[in-house]
C-alpha positions as CSV (number, residue, x, y, z in Angstrom):
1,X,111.4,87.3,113.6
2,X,110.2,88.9,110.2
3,X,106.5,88.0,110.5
4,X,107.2,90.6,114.3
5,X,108.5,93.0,112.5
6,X,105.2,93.2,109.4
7,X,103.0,92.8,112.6
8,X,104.6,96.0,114.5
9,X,104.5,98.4,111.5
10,X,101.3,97.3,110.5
11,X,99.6,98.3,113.8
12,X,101.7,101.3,113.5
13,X,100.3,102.2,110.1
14,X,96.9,101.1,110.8
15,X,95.3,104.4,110.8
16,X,96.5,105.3,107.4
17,X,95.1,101.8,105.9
18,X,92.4,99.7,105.1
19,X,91.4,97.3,107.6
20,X,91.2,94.6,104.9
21,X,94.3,92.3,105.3
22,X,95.4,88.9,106.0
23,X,97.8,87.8,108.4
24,X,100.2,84.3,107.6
25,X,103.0,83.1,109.6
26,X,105.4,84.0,106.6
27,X,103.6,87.3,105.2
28,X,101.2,90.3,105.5
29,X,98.8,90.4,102.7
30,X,97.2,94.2,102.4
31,X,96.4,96.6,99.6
32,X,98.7,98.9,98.0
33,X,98.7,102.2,99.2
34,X,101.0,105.4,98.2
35,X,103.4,105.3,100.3
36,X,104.5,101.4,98.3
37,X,105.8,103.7,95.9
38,X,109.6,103.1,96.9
39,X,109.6,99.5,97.4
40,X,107.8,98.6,94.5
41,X,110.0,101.2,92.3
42,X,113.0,99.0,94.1
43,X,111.5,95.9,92.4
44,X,110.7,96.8,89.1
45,X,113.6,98.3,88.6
46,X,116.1,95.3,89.5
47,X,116.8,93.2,86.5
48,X,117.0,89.7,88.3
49,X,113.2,90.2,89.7
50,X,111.4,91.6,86.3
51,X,113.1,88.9,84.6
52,X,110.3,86.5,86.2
53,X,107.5,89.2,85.3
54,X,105.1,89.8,82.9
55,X,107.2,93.3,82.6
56,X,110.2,91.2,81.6
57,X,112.3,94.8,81.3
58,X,113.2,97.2,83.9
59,X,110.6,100.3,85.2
60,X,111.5,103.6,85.9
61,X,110.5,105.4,88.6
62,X,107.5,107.5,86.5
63,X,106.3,104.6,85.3
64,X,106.3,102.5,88.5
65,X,104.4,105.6,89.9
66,X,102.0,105.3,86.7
67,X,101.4,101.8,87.6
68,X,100.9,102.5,91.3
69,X,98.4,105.6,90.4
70,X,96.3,103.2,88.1
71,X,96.0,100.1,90.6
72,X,95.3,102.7,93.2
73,X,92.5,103.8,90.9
74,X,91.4,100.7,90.2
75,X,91.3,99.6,93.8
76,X,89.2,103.0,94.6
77,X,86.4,101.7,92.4
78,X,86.0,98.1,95.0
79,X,86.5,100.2,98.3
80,X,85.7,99.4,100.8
81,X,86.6,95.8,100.4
């Protein structure tokens, strides 16, 4: 069971997280955090999922790690909600 599985590392990672999220029966809703880095570099770097962005072309790694850096940024300024 997936929904397990987001549960279980969640409560593993807790400590390093903020304790704003949202639990569904089909997905954990959270901020972004630093260590996203590889899964979101994964995604914006796969044609057949930008395609259906706003990005519309493939990211590099440097600048899915700019994009991470500025959301973190901007997320800093609403902490701690």
């Amino acid at each position: 069971m997936k929904n397990k599985f987001y549960r279980e590392n969640y409560e593993r990672e807790r400590h390093l997280e903020s304790d704003s999220y949202i639990f569904s029966d089909r997905c954990l809703l959270r901020r972004l955090n630093a260590s996203d880095l590889e899964n979101m570099e994964e995604l914006e770097a796969d044609p057949q999922v930008v395609k259906f962005t706003s990005m519309r072309v493939p990211q590099t790694r440097a600048q899915s790690e700019a994009r991470l850096k500025t959301r973190l940024e901007q997320e800093a300024k609403f902490s701690p909600l």
